[in-house]
Jmol script that loads the backbone (N, CA, C; Angstrom):
load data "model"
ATOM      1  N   UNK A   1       0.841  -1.168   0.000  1.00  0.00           N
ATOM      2  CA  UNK A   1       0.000   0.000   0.000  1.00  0.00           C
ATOM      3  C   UNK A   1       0.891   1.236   0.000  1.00  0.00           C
ATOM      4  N   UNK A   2       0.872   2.168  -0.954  1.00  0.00           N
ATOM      5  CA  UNK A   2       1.441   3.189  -0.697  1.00  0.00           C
ATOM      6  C   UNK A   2       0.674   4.813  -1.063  1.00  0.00           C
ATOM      7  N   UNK A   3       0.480   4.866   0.495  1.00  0.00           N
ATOM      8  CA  UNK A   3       0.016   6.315   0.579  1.00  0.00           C
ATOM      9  C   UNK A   3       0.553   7.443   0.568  1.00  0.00           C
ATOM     10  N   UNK A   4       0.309   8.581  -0.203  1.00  0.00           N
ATOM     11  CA  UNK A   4       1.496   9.811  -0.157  1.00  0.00           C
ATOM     12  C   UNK A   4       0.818  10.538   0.510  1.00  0.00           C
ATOM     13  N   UNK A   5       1.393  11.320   1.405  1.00  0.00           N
ATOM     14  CA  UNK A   5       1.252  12.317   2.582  1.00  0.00           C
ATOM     15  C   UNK A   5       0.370  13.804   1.452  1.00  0.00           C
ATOM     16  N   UNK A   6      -0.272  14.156   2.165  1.00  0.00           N
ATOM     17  CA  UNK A   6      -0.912  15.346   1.253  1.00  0.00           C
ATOM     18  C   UNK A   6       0.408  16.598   1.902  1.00  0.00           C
ATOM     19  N   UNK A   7       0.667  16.676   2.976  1.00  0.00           N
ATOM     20  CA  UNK A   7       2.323  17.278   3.330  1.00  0.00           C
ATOM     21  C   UNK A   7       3.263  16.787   3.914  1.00  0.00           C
ATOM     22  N   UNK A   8       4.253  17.143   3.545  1.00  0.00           N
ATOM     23  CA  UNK A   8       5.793  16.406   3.929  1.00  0.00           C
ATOM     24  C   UNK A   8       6.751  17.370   4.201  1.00  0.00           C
ATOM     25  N   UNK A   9       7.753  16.816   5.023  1.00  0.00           N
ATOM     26  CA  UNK A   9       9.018  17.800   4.873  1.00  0.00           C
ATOM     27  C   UNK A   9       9.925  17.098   4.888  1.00  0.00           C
ATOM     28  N   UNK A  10      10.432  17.388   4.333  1.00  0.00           N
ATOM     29  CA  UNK A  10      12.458  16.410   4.148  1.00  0.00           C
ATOM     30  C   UNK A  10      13.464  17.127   4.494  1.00  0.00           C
ATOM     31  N   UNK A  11      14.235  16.675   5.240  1.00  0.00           N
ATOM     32  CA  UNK A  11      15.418  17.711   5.434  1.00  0.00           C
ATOM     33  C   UNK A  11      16.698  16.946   5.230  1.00  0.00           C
ATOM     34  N   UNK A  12      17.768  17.966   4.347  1.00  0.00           N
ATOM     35  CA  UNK A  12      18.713  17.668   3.778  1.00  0.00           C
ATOM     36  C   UNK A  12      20.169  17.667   4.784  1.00  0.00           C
ATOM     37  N   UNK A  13      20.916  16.615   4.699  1.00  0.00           N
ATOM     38  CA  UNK A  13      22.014  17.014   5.375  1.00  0.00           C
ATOM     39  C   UNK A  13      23.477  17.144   4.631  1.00  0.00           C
ATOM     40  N   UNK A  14      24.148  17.655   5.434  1.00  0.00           N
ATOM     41  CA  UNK A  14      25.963  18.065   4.835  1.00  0.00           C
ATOM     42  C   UNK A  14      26.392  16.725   5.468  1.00  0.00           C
ATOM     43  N   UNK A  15      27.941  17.004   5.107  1.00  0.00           N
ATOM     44  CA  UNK A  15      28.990  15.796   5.829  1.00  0.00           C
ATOM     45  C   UNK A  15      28.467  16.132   7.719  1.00  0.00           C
ATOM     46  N   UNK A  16      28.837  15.471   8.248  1.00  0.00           N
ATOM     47  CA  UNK A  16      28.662  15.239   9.834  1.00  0.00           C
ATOM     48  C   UNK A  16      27.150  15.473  10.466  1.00  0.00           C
ATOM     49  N   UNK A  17      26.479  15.395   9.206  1.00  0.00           N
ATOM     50  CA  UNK A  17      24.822  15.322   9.902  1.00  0.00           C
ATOM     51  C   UNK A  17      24.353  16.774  10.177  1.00  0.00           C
ATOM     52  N   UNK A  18      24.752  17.718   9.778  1.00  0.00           N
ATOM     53  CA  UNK A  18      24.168  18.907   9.915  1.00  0.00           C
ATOM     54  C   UNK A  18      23.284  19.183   8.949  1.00  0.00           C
ATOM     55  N   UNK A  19      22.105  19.602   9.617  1.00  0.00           N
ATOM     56  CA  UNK A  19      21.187  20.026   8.322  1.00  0.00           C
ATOM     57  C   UNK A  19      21.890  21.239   7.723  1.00  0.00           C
ATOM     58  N   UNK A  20      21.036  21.152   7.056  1.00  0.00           N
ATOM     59  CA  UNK A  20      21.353  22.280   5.465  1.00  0.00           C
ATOM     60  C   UNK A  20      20.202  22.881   4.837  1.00  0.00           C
ATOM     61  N   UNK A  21      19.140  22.074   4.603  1.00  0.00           N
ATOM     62  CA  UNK A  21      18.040  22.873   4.114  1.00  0.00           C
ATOM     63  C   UNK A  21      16.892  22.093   4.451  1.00  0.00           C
ATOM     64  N   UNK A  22      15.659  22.341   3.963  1.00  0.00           N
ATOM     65  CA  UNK A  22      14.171  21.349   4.203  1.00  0.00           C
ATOM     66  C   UNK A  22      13.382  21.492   3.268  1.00  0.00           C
ATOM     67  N   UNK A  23      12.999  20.406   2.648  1.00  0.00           N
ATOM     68  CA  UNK A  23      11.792  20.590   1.382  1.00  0.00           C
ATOM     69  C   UNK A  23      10.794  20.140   2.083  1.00  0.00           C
ATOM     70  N   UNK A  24       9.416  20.894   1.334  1.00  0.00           N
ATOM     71  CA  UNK A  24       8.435  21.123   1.574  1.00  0.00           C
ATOM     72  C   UNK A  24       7.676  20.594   0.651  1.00  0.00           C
ATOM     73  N   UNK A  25       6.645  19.620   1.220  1.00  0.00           N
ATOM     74  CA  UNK A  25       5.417  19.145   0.152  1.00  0.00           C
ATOM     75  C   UNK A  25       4.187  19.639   0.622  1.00  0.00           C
ATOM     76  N   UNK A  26       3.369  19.987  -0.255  1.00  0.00           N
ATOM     77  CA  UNK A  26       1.825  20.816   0.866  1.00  0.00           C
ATOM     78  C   UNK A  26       0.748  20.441  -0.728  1.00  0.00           C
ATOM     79  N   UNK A  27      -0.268  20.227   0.068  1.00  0.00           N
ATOM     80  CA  UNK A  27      -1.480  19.958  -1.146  1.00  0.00           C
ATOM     81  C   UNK A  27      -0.987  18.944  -2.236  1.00  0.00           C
ATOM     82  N   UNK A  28       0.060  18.100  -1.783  1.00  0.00           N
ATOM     83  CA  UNK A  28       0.408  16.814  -2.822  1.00  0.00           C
ATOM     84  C   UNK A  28       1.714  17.311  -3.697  1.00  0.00           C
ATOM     85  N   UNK A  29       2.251  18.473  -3.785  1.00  0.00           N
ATOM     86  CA  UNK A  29       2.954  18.951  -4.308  1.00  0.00           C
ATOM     87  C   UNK A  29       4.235  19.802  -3.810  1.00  0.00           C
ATOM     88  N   UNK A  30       5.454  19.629  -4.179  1.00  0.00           N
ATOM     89  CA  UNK A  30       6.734  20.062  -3.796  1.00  0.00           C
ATOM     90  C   UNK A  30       6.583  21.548  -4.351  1.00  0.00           C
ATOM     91  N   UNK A  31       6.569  22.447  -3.014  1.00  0.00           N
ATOM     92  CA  UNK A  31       6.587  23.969  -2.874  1.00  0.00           C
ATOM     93  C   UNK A  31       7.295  24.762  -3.162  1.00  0.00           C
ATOM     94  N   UNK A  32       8.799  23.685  -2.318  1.00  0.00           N
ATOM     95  CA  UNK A  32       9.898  24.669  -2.146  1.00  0.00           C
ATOM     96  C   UNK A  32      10.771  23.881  -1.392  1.00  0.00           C
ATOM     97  N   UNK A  33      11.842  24.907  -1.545  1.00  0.00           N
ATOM     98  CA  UNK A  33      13.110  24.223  -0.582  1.00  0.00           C
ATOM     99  C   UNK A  33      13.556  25.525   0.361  1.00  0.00           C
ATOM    100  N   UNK A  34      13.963  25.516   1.930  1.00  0.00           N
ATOM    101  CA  UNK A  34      14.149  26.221   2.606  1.00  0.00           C
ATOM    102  C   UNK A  34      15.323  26.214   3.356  1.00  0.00           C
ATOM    103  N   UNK A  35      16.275  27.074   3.459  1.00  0.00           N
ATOM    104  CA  UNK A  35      17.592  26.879   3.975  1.00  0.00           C
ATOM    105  C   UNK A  35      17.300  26.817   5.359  1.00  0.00           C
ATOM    106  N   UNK A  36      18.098  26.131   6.461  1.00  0.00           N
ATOM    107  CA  UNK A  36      18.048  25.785   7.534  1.00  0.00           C
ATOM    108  C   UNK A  36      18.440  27.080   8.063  1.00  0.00           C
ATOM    109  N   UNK A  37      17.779  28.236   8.812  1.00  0.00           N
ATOM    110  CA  UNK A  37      17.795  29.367   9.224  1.00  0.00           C
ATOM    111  C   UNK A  37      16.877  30.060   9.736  1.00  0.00           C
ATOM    112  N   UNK A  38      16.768  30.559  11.221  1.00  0.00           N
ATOM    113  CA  UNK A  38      15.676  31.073  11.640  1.00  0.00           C
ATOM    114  C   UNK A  38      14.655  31.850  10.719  1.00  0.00           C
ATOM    115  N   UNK A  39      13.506  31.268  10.805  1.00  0.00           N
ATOM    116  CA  UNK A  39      12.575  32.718  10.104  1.00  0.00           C
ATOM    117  C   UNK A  39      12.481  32.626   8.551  1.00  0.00           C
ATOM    118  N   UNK A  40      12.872  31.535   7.263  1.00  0.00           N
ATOM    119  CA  UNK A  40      12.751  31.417   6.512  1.00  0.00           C
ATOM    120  C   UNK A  40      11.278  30.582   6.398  1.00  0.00           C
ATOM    121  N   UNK A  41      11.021  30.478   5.323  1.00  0.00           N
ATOM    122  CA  UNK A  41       9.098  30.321   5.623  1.00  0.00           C
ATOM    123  C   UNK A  41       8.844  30.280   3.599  1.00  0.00           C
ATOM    124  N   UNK A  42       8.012  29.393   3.646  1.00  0.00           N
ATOM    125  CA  UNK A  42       7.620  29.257   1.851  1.00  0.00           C
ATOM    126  C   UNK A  42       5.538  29.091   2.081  1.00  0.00           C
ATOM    127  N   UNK A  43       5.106  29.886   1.268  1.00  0.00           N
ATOM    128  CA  UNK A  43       3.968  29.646   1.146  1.00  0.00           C
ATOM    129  C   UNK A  43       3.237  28.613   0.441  1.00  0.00           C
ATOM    130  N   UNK A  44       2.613  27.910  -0.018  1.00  0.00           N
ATOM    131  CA  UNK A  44       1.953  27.172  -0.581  1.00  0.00           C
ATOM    132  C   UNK A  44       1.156  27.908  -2.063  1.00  0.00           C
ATOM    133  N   UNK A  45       1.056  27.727  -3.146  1.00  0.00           N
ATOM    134  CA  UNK A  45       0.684  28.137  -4.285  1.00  0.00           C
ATOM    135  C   UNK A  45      -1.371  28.137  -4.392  1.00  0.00           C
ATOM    136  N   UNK A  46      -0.954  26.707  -3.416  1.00  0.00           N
ATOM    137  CA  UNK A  46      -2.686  26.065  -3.633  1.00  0.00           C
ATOM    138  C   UNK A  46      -3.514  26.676  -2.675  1.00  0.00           C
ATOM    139  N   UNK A  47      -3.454  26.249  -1.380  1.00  0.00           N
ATOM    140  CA  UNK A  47      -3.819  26.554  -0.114  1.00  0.00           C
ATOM    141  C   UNK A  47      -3.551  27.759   0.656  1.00  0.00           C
ATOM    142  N   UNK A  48      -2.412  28.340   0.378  1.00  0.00           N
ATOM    143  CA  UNK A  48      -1.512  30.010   0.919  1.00  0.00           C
ATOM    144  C   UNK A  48      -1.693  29.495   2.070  1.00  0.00           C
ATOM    145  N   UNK A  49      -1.379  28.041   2.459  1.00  0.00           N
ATOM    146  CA  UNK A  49      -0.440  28.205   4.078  1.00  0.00           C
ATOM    147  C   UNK A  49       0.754  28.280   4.083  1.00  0.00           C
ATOM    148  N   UNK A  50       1.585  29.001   5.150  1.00  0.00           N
ATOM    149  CA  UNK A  50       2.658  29.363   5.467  1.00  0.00           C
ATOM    150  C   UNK A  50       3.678  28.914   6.289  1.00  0.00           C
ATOM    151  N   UNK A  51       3.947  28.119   5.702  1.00  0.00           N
ATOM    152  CA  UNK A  51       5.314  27.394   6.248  1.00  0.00           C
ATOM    153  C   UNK A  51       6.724  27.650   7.141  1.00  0.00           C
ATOM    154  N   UNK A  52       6.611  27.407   7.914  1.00  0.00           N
ATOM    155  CA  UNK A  52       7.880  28.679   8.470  1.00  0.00           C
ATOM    156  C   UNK A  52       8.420  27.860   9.260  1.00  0.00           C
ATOM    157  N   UNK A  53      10.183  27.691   9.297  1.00  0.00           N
ATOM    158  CA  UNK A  53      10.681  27.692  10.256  1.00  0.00           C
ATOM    159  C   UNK A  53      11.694  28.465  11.296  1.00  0.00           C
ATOM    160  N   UNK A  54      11.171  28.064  12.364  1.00  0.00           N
ATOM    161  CA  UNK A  54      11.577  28.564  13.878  1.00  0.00           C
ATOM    162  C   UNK A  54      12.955  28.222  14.554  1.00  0.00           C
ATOM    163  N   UNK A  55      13.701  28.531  14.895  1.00  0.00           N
ATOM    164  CA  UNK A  55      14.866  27.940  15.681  1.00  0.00           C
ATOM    165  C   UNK A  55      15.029  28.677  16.933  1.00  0.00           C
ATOM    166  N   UNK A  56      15.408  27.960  17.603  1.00  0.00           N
ATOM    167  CA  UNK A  56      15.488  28.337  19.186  1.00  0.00           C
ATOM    168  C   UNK A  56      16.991  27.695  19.726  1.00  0.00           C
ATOM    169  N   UNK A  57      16.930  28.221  21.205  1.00  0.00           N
ATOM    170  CA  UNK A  57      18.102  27.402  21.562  1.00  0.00           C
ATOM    171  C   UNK A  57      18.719  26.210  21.216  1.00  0.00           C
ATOM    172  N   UNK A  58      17.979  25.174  21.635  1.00  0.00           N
ATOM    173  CA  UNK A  58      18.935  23.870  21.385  1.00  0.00           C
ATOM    174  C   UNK A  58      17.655  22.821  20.551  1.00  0.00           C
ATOM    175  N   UNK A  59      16.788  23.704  19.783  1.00  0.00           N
ATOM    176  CA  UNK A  59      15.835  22.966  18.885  1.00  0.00           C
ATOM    177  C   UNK A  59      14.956  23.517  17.826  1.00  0.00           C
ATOM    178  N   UNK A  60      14.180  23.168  17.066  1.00  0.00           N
ATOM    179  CA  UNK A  60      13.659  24.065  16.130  1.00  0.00           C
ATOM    180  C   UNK A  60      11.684  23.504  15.535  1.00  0.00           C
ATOM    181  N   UNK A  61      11.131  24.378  15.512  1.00  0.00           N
ATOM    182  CA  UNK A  61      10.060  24.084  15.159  1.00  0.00           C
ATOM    183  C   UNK A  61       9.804  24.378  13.659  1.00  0.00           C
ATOM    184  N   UNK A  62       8.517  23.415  13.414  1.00  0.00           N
ATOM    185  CA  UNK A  62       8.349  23.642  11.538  1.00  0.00           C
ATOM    186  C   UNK A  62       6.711  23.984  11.879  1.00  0.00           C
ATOM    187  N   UNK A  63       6.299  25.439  11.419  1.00  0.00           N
ATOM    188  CA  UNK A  63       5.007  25.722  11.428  1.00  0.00           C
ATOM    189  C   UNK A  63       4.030  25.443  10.648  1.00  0.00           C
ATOM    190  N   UNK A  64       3.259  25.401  10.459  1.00  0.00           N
ATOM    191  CA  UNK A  64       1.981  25.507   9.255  1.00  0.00           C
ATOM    192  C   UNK A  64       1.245  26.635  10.021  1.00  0.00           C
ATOM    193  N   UNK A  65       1.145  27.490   8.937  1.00  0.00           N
ATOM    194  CA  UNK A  65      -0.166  28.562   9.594  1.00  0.00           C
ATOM    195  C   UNK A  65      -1.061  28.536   8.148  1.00  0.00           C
ATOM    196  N   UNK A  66      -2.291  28.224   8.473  1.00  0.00           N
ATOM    197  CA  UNK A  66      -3.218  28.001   7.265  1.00  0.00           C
ATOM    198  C   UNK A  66      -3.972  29.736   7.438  1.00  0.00           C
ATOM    199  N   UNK A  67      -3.901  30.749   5.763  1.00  0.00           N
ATOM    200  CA  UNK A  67      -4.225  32.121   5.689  1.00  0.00           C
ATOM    201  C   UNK A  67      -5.954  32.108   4.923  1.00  0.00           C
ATOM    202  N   UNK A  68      -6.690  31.563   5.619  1.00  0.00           N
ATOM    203  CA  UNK A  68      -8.207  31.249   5.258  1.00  0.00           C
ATOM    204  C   UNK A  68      -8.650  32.502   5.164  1.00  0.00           C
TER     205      UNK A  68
END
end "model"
wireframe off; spacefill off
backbone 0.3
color backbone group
């Protein structure tokens, strides 16, 4: 059985496991790619939710804010 996620995120790494960037799937479809950096954020074409990620001290969040 193979089901595809209606969103996804992938994140890319360098040599020693450091991320590097994160792709974004939203509404079945690849959005964008986002460099690993506070406050970078890709909208969606279909839906105009807003993707954003957050970094903090010693971790990082991946948002969805849906702009209804």
């Amino acid at each position: 059985m193979n089901l595809k996620p209606d969103q996804d995120y992938r994140f890319n790494f360098a040599e020693g496991n450091r991320i590097i960037s994160m792709e974004i799937k939203c509404c079945g479809q690849h959005i964008g790619e986002l460099r690993f950096r506070d406050g970078e954020s890709c909208t969606c074409p279909v839906c105009r939710s807003k993707h954003q990620l957050r970094m903090d001290y010693n971790h990082f969040h991946v948002s969805k804010v849906n702009n209804s």
